[in-house]
Structures are given as C-alpha cells and as structure tokens.
C-alpha positions in Angstrom: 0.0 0.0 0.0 1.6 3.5 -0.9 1.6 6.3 1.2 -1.3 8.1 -0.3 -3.5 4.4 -0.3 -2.2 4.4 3.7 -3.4 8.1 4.0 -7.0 7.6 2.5 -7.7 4.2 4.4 -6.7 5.7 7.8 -9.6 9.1 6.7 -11.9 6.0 5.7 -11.4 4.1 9.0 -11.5 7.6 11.1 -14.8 8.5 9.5 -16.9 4.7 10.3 -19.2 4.3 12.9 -18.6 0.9 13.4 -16.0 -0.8 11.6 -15.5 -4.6 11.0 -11.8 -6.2 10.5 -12.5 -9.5 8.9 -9.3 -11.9 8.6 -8.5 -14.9 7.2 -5.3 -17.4 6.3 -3.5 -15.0 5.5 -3.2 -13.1 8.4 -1.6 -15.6 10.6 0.1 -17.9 8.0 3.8 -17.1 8.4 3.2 -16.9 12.1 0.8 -20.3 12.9 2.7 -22.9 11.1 1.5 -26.3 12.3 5.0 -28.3 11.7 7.1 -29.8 14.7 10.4 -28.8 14.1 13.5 -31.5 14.0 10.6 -34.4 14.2 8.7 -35.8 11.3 5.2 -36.9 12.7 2.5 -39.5 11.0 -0.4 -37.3 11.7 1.2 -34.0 10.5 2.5 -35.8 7.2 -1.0 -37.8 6.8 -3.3 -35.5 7.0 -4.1 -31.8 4.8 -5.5 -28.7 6.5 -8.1 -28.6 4.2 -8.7 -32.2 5.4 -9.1 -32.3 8.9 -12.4 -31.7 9.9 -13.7 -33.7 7.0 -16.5 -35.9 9.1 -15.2 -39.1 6.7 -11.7 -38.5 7.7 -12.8 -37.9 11.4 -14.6 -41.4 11.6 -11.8 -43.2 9.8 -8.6 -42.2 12.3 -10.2 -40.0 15.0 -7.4 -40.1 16.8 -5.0 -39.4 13.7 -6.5 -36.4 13.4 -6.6 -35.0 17.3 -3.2 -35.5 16.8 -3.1 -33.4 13.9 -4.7 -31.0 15.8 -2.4 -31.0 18.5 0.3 -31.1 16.7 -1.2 -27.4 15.4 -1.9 -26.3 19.1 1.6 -26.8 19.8 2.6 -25.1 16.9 0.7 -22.1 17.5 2.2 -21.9 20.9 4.9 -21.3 19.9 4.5 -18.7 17.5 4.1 -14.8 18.4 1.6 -12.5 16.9 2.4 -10.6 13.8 2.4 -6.3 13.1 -0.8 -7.6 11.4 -2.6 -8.8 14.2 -1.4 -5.9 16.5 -2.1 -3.2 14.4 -5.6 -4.3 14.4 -5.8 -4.5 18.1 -4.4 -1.1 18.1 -7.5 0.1 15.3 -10.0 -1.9 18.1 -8.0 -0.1 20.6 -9.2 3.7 19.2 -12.1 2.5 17.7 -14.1 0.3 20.8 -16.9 -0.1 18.2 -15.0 -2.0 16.0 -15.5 -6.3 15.5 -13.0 -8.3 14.9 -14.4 -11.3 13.0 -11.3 -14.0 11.7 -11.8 -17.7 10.1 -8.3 -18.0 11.7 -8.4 -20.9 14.5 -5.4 -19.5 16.6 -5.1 -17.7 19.2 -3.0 -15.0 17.8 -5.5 -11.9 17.8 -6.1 -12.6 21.2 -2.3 -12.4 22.2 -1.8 -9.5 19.5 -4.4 -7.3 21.6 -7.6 -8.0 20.3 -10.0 -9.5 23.7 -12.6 -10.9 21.5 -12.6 -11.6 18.2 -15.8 -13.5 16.9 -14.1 -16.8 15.5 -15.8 -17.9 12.2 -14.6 -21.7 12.5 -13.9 -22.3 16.2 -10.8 -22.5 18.6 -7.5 -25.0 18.4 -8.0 -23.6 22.2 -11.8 -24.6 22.7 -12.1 -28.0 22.2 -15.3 -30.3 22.0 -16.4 -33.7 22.8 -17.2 -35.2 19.1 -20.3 -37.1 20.8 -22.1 -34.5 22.4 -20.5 -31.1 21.5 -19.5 -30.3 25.2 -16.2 -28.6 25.7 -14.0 -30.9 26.3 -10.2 -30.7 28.3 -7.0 -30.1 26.5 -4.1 -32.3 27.0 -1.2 -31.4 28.9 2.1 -30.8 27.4 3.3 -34.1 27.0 5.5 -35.7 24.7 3.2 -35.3 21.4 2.6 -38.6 20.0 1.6 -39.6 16.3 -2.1 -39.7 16.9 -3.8 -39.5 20.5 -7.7 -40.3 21.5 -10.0 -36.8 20.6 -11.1 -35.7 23.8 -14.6 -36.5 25.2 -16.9 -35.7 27.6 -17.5 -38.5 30.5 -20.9 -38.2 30.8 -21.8 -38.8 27.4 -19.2 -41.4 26.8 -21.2 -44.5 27.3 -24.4 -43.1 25.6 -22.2 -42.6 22.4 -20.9 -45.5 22.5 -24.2 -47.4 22.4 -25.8 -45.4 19.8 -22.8 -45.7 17.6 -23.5 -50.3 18.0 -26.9 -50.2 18.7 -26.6 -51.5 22.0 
C-alpha cells in the first residue's frame, strides 16, 4: 500500500461508525505454522489442512486427526503474533466499536491485543467432545505422540458408544 492508499484508508477508517476487520489465512500464516520442528510426525504428514475436519476423515482415524490437531496447538504456541494482528488491536484499541471477525483458529489476535474476536470456524484452544459437543479438556504438554484419542466428555461417553453399536 503506498503512502497516499495508507493516508485515505486511515480518513476511511477515522470516519466509520462501526468498523469490522474480517481476517482470514492469510493473516496468521507465516506466524501459525502447524509443523514440529526437527521431528517428522504421521499425523502431520497424513493429513491436509483442508482435510481435517472432513466428518469421513474424522470417523476413519479419529485419533489421527486430534493429533493433527495437536500437533497445530503446539505449533501455534509457539508462534508470536504478527504487526498484522497488533495493528488491528491497536484500530479496536481507538475505535471500541469495531468487531473483529477472523476464520483463523489460533489464538493470535487474542495475544496481539484484540479480547474478542468472533471466531468464524472455532478455537484449536476450545475444544469439543465429538459425541455430544460439550467442551471438552486439553491435554497437557506431554510428549506429542503420532495420533492421541479426541477428547470426550464423560458423561456422554457410554451413551455414544451405544448409539454408535446399537446397544
């Protein structure tokens, strides 16, 4: 963006009543990288972003995939949050009326300054029971293996279990 494109944005942005910043991939992409450095891992290598949540894929290797997921958690952890994602804190900061609406599944908004950012696809933070949609405990930070068990909620284990077999 050149100066002049900078200039006009800002007058646009001063002049709303009630902005919206609405981010995607790209905001957190060289920041959020899911891989495990030094350590090549089954469920990173097996399975595509775009693949993870796929129901099929779910029911075929749940486990396969939480790890996938965790793997991702872990990653994000790690990272730190970009100009990007401060710089709109800092636009929420001036402008309280602004929303902050990102497909992103990090946390990196949050840590970059923004309290509350509506999250268009969920949390890698907030996870769910795949039975009954409860929220569900993270694991602790222990060794990540290959693929662990997706988390669950105890109450409805048994009840899922017998309307999965029919008994």
């Amino acid at each position: 963006m050149t100066g002049p494109e900078l200039a006009e944005a800002g007058r646009l942005l001063a002049a709303a009543r009630r902005p919206v910043v609405f981010t995607g991939a790209g905001m957190s992409a060289e920041r959020a990288r899911a891989d495990v450095p030094g350590r090549p891992d089954r469920a990173l290598a097996a399975v595509r972003p775009a693949g993870a949540g796929d129901p099929c894929r779910v029911r075929a290797d749940p486990a396969l995939v939480w790890g996938w997921y965790e793997a991702r958690r872990r990653g994000v952890r790690r990272a730190l949050p970009n100009p990007g994602h401060r710089a709109v804190a800092a636009i929420q900061a001036r402008l309280p009326e602004t929303g902050v609406i990102t497909q992103n599944v990090d946390d990196l908004h949050e840590r970059g300054g923004v309290p509350a950012p509506v999250r268009l696809h969920g949390s890698l933070f907030a996870p769910r029971c795949s039975a009954c949609a409860r929220p569900a405990p993270l694991p602790s930070d222990l060794p990540l293996p290959s693929d662990l068990p997706p988390p669950s909620d105890p109450r409805c284990r048994p009840a899922s279990r017998s309307r999965r077999t029919g008994r």
